[in-house]
N, C-alpha and C positions, 0 to 999 in steps of 0.2 A: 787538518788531518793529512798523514804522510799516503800516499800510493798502498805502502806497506800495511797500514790501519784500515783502507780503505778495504783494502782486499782481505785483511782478516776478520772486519766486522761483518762483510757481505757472506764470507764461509760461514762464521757463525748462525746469520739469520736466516742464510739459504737451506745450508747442509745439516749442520749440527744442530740448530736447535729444532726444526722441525725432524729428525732423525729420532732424536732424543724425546720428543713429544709421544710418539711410535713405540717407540721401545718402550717410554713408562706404560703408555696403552695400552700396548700388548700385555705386558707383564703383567702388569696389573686386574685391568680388567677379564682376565680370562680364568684367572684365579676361581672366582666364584662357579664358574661352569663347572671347570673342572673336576673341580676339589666335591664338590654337590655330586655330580656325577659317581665319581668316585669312592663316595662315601655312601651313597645310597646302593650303588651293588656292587661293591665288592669286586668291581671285576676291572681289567687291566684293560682286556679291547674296549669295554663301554666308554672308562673313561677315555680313552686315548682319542674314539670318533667324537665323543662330545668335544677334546680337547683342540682338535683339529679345524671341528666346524667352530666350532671358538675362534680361534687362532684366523682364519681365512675370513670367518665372517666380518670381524674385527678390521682386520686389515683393510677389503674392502670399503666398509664404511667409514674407514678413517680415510682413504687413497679418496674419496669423494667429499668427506667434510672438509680435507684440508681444500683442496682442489676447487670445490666453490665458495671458501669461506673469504677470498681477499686473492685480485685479479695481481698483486706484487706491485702495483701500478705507481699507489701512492707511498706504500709503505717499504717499497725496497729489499722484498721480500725473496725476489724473484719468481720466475713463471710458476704458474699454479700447479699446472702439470708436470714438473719438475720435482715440485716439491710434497704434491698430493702421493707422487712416487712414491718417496724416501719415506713419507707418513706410512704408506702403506705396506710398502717391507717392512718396515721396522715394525712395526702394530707386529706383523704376521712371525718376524721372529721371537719379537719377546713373548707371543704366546704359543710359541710352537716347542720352544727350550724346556720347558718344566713338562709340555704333555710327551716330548718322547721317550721321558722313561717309562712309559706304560706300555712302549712296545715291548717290554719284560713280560713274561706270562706272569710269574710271580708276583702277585698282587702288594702285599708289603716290602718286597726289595724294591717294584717301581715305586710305591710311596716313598719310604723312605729317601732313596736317589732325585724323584719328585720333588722333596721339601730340600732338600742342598741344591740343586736347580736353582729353584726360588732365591735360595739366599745368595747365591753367586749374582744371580739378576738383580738381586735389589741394593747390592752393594756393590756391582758395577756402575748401575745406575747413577749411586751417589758418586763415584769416582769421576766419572766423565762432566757430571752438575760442578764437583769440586776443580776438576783440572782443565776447560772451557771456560765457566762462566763464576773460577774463583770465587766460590763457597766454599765456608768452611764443612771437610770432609764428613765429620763426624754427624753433624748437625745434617747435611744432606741423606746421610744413610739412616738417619735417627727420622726425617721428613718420610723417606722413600717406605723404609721397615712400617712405620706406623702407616701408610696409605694401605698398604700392601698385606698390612694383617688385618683391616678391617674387614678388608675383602676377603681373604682368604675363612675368617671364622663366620663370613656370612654365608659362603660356601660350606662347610662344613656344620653349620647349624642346618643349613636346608638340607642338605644330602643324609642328615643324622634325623631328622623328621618322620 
């Protein structure tokens, strides 16, 4: 393995692929709060604090799974704290993108804007899966969408309850 290999498989397992952990995390798993939220009142601030304390609570417990899950020692991961980081912004971005169109008073304009949100994030998703870790594009947006709608109709079944 070249220097050159060295250093772009250590980016990948450091930065990028725990980043990309965070991001689907976030994205995904915050979907159901949300969307539940949202659907059960009707209301743009509700969902937005649900979406929020989603979004951060997320983050943290990701910033701590990643952080004590593997000390980087044996697996060449890099430092925990390092990479518990990047877990937990990205957790915190991907579920903070779809909740801040509810800081629209307008209840169905932020929906609406809310579910393009979503789709920009899960077909980013697959972009970065595709163009990192060379998978086929389609197939990774087709993985990411399907994860992402489970969640989201499980949120929307509970919030329509």
């Amino acid at each position: 393995m070249t220097e050159q290999e060295h250093i772009d498989r250590n980016f990948l397992l450091q930065v990028v692929q725990p980043g990309l952990v965070g991001l689907i995390d976030g994205s995904v798993s915050t979907l159901a709060p949300l969307f539940a939220a949202a659907f059960a009142s009707h209301s743009s601030h509700i969902a937005f604090l649900v979406g929020t304390a989603a979004a951060i609570g997320a983050g943290i417990s990701m910033t701590f799974a990643e952080a004590l899950s593997d000390t980087g020692e044996h697996t060449g991961r890099g430092h925990p704290f390092v990479r518990g980081g990047i877990v937990g912004i990205m957790t915190f971005v991907g579920g903070i993108f779809h909740t801040l169109p509810f800081l629209i008073p307008d209840f169905a304009t932020a929906l609406y804007i809310a579910y393009f949100v979503v789709g920009l994030e899960l077909v980013s998703i697959g972009y970065i899966r595709y163009h990192f870790f060379k998978t086929s594009f389609l197939f990774s947006v087709v993985q990411v969408v399907f994860g992402g709608a489970l969640v989201f109709l499980a949120g929307i079944l509970i919030g329509s309850a």
